[in-house]
C-alpha positions as CSV (number, residue, x, y, z in Angstrom):
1,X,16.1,-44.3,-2.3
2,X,14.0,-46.7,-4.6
3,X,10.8,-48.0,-3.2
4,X,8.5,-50.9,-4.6
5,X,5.4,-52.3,-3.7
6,X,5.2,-55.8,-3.8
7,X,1.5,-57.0,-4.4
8,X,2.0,-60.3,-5.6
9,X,5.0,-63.5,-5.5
10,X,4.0,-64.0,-9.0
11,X,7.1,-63.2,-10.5
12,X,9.2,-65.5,-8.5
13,X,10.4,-68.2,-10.7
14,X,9.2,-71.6,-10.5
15,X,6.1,-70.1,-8.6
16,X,3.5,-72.0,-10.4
17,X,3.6,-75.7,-10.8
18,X,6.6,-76.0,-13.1
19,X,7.4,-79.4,-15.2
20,X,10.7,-79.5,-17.2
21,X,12.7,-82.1,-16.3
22,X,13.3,-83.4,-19.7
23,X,16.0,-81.7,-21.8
24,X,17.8,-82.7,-25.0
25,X,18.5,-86.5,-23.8
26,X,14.3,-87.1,-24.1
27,X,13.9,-85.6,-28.0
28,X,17.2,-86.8,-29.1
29,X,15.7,-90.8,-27.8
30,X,11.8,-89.8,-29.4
31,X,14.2,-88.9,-33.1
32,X,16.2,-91.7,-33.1
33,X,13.9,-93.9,-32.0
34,X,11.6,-93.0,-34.8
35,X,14.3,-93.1,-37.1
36,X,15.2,-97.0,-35.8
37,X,11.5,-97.6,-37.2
38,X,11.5,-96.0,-40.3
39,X,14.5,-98.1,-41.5
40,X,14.1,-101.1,-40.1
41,X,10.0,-100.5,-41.6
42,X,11.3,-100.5,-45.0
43,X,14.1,-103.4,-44.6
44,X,11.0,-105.8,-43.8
45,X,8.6,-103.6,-46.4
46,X,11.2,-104.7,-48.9
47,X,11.8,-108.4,-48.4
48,X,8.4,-109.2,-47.8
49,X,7.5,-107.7,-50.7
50,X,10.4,-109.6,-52.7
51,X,12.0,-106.6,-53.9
52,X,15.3,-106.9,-51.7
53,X,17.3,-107.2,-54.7
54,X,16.2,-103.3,-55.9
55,X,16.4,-101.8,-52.6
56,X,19.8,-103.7,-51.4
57,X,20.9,-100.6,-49.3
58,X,17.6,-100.5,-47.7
59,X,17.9,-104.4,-46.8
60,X,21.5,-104.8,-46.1
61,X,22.8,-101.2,-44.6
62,X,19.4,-100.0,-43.6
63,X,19.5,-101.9,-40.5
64,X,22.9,-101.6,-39.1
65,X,22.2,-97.4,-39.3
66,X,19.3,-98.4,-37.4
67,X,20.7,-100.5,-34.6
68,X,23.5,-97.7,-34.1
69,X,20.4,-95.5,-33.6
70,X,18.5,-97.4,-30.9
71,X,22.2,-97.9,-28.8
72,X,22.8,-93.9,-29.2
73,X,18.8,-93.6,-28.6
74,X,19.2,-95.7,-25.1
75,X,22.5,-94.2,-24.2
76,X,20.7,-90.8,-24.2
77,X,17.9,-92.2,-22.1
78,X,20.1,-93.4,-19.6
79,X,21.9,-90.1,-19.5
80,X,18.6,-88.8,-18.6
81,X,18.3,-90.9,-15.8
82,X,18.5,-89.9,-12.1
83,X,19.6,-93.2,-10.8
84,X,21.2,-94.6,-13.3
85,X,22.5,-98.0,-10.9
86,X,18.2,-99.0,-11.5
87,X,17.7,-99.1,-15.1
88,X,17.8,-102.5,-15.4
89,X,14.5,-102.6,-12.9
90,X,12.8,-101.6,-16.0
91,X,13.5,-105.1,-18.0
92,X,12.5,-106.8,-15.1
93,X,9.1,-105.8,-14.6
94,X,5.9,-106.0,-17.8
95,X,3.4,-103.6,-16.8
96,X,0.7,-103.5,-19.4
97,X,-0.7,-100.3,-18.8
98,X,2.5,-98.3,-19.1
99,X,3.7,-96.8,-22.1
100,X,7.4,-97.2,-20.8
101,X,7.0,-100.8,-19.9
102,X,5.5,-101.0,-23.9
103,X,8.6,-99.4,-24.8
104,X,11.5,-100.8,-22.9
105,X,10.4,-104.3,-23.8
106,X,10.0,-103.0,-27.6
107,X,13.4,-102.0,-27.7
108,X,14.8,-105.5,-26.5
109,X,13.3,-107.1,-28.8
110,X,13.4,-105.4,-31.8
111,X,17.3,-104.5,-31.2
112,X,17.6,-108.3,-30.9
113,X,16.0,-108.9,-34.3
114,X,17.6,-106.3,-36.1
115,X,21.4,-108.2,-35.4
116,X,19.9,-111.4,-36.3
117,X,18.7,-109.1,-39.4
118,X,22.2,-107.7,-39.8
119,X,23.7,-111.3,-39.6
120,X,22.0,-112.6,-42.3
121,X,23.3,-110.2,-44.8
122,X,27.0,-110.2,-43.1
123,X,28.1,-112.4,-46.4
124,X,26.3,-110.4,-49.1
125,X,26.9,-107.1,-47.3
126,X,30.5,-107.6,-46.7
127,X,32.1,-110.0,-49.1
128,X,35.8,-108.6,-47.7
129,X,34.4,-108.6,-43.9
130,X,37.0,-111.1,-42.9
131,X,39.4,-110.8,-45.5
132,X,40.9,-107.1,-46.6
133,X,39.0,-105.5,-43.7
134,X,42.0,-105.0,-41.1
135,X,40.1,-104.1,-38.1
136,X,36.9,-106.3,-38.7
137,X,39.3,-109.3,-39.4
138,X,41.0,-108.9,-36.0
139,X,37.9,-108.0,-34.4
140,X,36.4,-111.3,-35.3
141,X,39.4,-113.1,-35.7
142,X,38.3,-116.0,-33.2
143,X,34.8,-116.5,-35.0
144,X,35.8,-116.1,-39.3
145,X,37.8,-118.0,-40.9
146,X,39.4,-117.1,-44.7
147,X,38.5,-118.8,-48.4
148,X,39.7,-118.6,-51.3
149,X,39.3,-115.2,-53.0
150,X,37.7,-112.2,-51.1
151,X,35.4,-114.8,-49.3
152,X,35.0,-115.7,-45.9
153,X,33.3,-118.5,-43.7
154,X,32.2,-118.9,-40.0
155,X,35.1,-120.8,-38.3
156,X,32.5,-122.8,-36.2
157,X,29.8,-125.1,-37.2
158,X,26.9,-124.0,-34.7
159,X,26.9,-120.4,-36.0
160,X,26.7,-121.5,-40.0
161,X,24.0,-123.6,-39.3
162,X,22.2,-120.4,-37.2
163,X,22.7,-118.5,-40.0
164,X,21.6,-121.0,-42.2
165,X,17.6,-121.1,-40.2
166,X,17.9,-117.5,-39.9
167,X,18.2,-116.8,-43.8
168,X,15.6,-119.6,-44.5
169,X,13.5,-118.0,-42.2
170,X,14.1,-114.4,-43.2
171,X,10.5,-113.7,-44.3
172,X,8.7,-114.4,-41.0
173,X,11.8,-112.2,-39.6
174,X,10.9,-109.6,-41.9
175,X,7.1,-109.8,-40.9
176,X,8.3,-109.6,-37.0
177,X,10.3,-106.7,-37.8
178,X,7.5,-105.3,-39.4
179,X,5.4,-104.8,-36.6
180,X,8.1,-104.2,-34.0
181,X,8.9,-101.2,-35.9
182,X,5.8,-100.4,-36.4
183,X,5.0,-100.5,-32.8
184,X,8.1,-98.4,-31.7
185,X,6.6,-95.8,-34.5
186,X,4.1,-95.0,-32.5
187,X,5.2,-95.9,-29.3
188,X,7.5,-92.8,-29.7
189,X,4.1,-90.4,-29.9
190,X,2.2,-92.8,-27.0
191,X,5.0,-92.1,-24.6
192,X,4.1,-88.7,-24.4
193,X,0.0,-89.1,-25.4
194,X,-0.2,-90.8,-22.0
195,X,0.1,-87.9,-20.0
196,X,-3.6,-86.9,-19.0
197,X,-1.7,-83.3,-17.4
198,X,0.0,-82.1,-20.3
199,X,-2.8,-80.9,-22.9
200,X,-0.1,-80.5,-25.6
201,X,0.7,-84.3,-25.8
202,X,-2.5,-85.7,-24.6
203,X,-4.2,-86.3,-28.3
204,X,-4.6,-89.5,-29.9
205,X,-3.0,-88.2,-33.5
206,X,0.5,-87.8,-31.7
207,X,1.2,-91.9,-31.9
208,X,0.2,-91.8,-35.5
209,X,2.1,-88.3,-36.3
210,X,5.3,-89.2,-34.6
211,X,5.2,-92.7,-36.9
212,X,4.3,-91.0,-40.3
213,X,7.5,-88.7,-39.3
214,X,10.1,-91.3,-38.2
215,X,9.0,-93.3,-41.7
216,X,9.3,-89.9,-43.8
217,X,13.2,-89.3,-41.9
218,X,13.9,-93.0,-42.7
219,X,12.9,-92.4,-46.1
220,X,14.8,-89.3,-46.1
221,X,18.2,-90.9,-44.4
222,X,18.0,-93.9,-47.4
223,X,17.6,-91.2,-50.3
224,X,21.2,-90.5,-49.1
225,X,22.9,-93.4,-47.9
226,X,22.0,-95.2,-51.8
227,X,24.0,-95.0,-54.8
228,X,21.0,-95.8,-57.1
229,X,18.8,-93.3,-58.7
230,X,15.9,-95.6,-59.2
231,X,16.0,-96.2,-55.5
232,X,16.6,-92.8,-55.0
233,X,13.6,-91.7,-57.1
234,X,11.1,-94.4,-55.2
235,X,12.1,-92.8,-52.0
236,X,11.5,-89.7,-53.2
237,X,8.0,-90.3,-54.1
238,X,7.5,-92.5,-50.9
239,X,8.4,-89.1,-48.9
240,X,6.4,-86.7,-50.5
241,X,3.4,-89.4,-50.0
242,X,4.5,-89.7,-45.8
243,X,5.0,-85.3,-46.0
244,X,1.2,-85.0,-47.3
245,X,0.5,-87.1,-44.7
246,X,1.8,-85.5,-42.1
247,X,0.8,-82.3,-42.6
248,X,-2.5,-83.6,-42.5
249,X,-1.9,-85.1,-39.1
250,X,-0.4,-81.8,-38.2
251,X,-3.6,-79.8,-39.4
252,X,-6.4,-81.8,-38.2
253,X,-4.4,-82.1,-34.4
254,X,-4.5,-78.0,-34.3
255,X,-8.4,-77.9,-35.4
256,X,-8.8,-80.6,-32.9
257,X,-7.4,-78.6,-30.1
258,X,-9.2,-75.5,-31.0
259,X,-12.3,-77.2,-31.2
260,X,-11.9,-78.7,-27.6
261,X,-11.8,-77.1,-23.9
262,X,-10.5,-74.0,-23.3
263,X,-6.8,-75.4,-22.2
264,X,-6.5,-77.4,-25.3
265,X,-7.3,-73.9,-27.3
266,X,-4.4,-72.1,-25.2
267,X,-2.0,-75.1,-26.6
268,X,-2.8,-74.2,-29.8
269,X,-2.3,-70.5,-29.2
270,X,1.5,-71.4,-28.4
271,X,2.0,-72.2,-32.0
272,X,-1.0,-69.7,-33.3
273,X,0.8,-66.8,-32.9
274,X,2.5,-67.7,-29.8
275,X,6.1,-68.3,-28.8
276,X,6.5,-71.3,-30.7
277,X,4.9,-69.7,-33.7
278,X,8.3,-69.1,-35.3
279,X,10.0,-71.5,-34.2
280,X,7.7,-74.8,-35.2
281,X,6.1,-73.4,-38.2
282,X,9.8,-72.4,-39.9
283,X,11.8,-74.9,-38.8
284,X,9.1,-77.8,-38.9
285,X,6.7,-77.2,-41.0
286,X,8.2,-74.8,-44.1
287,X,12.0,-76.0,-43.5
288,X,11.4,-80.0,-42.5
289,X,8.2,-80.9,-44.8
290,X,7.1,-77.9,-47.3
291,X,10.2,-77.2,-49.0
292,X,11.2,-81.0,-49.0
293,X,7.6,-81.8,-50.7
294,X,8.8,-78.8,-53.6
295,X,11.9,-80.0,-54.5
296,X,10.6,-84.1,-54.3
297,X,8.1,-83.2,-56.7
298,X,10.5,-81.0,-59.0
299,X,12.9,-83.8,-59.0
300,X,10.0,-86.4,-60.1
301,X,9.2,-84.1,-62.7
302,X,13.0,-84.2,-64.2
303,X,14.3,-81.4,-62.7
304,X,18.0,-82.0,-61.5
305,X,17.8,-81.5,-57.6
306,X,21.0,-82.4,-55.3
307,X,19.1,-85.3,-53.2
308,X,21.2,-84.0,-50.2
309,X,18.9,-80.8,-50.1
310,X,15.5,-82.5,-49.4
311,X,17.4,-85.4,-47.3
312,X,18.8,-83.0,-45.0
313,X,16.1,-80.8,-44.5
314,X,13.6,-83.8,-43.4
315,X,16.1,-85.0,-40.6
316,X,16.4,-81.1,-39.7
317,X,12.7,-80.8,-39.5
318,X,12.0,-84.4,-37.5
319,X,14.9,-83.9,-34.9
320,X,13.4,-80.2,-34.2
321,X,9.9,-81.2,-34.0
322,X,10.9,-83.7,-31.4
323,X,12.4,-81.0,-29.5
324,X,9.6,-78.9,-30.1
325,X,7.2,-80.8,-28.9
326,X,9.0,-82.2,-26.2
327,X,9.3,-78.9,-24.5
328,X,6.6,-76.6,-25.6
329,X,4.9,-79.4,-23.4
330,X,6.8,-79.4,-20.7
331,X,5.5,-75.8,-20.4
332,X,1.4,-75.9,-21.3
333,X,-0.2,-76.8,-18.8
334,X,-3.5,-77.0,-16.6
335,X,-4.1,-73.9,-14.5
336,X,-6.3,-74.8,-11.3
């Protein structure tokens, strides 16, 4: 017979006060989300800048890859949802001091701007939209009308003289998008700042960090989707810029925590040797910003690097530091 003395419930899961509630719906929103911001950033960057006509993909494809990001974004949120028939509760109500509030009415509106951005460019984007396009043409059959050529026209009079306003007016919609993106930048790090009992997210570098990163994995997602090298190149040097950057951010939020309380050094410890040491500082830091930064600056100095390396590597490194981050707080926590 086996005996065993029992001295403590300890070892019974779930024991302690437990928080993980959030799974892979939550960091797949944060990434794509972030990613939303980068490109729709450097859309607006562009035009306001008067440089649309070197960074067309940017401008014209940018923010339809973007648009498709907040939908799948939101879809994941709602999957995450426990009562999913109350969502909509959440566009009904503006609470200024909550983050979520901040960010639901974000998302409206800059998901709203971005078609009106995609609109505009429906013409130059898609000369053979309405024409050769099979399934487009059917799709929008009742609202297109065919010209001569490859060209196309909008069959009804209200909606040419829309997009008429909106392209005259596609500077202040450029400056709008500017700061909406901006905004859901850093919103993406502010929804988890705000919470006082998680010492992990509560720092004030995580709105900034998680904006620096969704602009370095738009950067990242344009260096692929263009055909031109020039663009290529200028993305290239605009991500090793935001990858300095954020490894800054990176560095001085670790010497932050382990130059605050006691709970804020046992955070740190989780990535200092704990067991998220492997983990964040492989697939993060050496996979998603280090070795990117090496071969960005190799190719600026002529050296002939497949762009799909570097590319890839960022969106690796952003989608895992979401996930990361997202549970590695779920799990640090104040002990009373």
């Amino acid at each position: 017979m086996r005996e065993e003395l029992i001295t403590s419930g300890r070892m019974n899961p779930y024991i302690d006060p437990h928080l993980a509630v959030w799974e892979w719906q939550i960091p797949l929103y944060l990434f794509l989300g972030g990613l939303a911001a980068g490109l729709l950033f450097f859309a607006a960057y562009f035009v306001i800048t008067g440089k649309e006509e070197k960074y067309q993909t940017t401008v014209q494809y940018g923010p339809i890859v973007a648009f498709f990001a907040i939908v799948i974004g939101l879809l994941a949120l709602l999957a995450d949802l426990k009562h999913l028939a109350y969502f909509w509760q959440l566009f009904m109500t503006i609470r200024i001091v909550s983050p979520m509030s901040w960010g639901a009415w974000t998302l409206t509106v800059i998901t709203f701007v971005a078609l009106v951005w995609i609109f505009t460019y429906l013409k130059s984007g898609f000369p053979k939209f309405g024409c050769k396009v099979s399934f487009m043409r059917s799709l929008f059959k009742i609202a297109i009308k065919e010209t001569d050529g490859n060209k196309w026209e909008w069959k009804y009079e209200w909606i040419q003289k829309f997009e008429t306003y909106a392209q005259e007016k596609r500077k202040s919609w450029a400056w709008l998008l500017l700061v909406l993106a901006v905004i859901l930048g850093v919103y993406t790090g502010i929804l988890l700042s705000a919470f006082n009992a998680r010492p992990l997210w509560n720092t004030a570098i995580l709105g900034p960090l998680f904006l620096t990163s969704g602009l370095s994995t738009g950067a990242a997602l344009l260096m692929l989707m263009t055909k031109d090298h020039q663009e290529k190149i200028s993305y290239s040097r605009i991500d090793l810029m935001l990858i300095v950057v954020e490894l800054f951010f990176i560095t001085h939020m670790f010497m932050g925590f382990l130059a605050s309380s006691q709970v804020k050094v046992e955070a740190a410890h989780y990535f200092l040797g704990g067991e998220f040491t492997v983990t964040f500082w492989i697939n993060v830091v050496i996979l998603g910003l280090i070795i990117p930064a090496i071969l960005e600056a190799l190719e600026l100095l002529k050296f002939k690097i497949p762009v799909v390396v570097p590319g890839l590597l960022i969106l690796w490194g952003g989608l895992m530091f979401r996930f990361i981050m997202v549970e590695a707080g779920q799990l640090i926590r104040y002990l009373y």
